[in-house]
Phi, psi and omega in degrees: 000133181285141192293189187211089156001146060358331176264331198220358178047044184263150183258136176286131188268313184215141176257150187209171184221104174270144166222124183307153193245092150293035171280181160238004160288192179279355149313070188298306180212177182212141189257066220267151165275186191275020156254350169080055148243165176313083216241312169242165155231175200232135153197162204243149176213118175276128194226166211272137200068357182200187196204123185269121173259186177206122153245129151264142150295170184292357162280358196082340196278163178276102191284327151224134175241123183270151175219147205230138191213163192221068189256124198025328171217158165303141213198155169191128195274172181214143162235101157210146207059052169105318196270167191239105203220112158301131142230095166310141126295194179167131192229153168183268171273013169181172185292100161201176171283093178287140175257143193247153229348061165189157182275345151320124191245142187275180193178131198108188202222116194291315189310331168285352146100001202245102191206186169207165179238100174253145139356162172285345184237034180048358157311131201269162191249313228197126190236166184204106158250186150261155189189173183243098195250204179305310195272005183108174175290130179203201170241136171259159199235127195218098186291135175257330199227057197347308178306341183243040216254315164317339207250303175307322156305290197314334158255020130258012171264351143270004145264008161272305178289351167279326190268020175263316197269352181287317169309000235204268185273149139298132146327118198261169198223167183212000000 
């Protein structure tokens, strides 16, 4: 039976889980469903001025592509389902991203690993914590909107990677 949100009483269609790849290869992270199978992998191939990321599926194909970029701030495109997506940072009484081509606004605070992604109609797409499973230290991940579940990965594995590189630089606020 699908669980059901407590703040907005939405029912979540999938819990997915990320967990960082401490390796030194090109593999960043992993993507478990709610049994700790294998659903996506993350991997970066640095290239000159910016750095393409991918998540795949267990077939290899590319579900989506991020390209991280460091022009006066750090900045990041996503390409998936079709779509095209700006994510600006942005600080101001907290941590989050403007998303530039979607009516989705984030809402929470990324240094704290705890954030959502809601609709123009305050529905939630998405959700984010930290948490602790079977499988290590990770993000539980709490989907609202099957259809947007490539997009919703893709902005939270660029909000784990802006705060790796945040740690390197300070935030610039606006």
């Amino acid at each position: 039976m699908p669980l059901c949100n407590d703040d907005t009483n939405r029912v979540v269609v999938m819990k997915l889980y990320i967990k960082r790849i401490s390796s030194s290869g090109n593999e960043l992270f992993m993507i478990l469903d709610e049994l700790g199978t294998l659903k996506y992998t993350v991997s970066a191939i640095s290239e000159r001025m910016k750095q393409r990321i991918i998540i795949s599926d267990t077939s290899g194909n590319a579900v989506s592509e991020i390209i991280h970029k460091e022009f006066v701030m750090r900045y990041f495109t996503v390409r998936c389902r079709k779509g095209f997506y700006v994510l600006l940072p942005y600080m101001k009484r907290c941590f989050y991203f403007k998303i530039y081509g979607s009516t989705y606004r984030f809402a929470g605070d990324m240094t704290s690993g705890r954030f959502s992604l809601f609709d123009v109609d305050k529905s939630p797409v998405m959700t984010q914590k930290k948490c602790w499973t079977s499988f290590g230290e990770g993000y539980e991940i709490e989907l609202y909107i099957p259809e947007q579940e490539h997009f919703a990965l893709s902005c939270a594995v660029c909000a784990d990677l802006y705060l790796s590189a945040a740690e390197e630089k300070p935030v610039l606020s606006g």
